[in-house]
C-alpha positions, 0 to 999 in steps of 0.5 A: 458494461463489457459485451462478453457479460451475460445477466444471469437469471438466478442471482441478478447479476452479470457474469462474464460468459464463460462462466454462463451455462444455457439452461432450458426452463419452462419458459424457454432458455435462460443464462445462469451461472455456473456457481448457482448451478453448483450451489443446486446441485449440492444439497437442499442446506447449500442451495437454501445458504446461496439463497439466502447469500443472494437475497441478502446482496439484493436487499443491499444493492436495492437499499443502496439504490433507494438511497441514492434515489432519495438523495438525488430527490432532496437535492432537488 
């Protein structure tokens, strides 16, 4: 992966750095992208869609993955 690519925290991705934001949680300071940012900032029915957008790219790169993993164990 490109070195000007930063993991953002919100939707589990890697995003090129300028479209990263620095963002002071609780926990300390975390990257996130400009387009979740974005997605909060416009009402609780837009943030509940990017959600929803997000959970399901996940389950698919998850799924995706698990395959994969089964795949490589049956060749065996």
């Amino acid at each position: 992966m490109a070195t000007d690519q930063t993991y953002c925290y919100h939707c589990r991705t890697h995003h090129p750095r300028n479209e990263m934001r620095l963002i002071v949680t609780k926990t300390g300071k975390r990257w996130r992208c400009i387009r979740s940012i974005e997605a909060t900032r416009q009402g609780a029915a837009a943030r509940e869609a990017y959600g929803r957008q997000i959970s399901e790219i996940n389950k698919a790169e998850s799924k995706s993955r698990a395959q994969r993993l089964n795949n490589l164990l049956q060749e065996k």
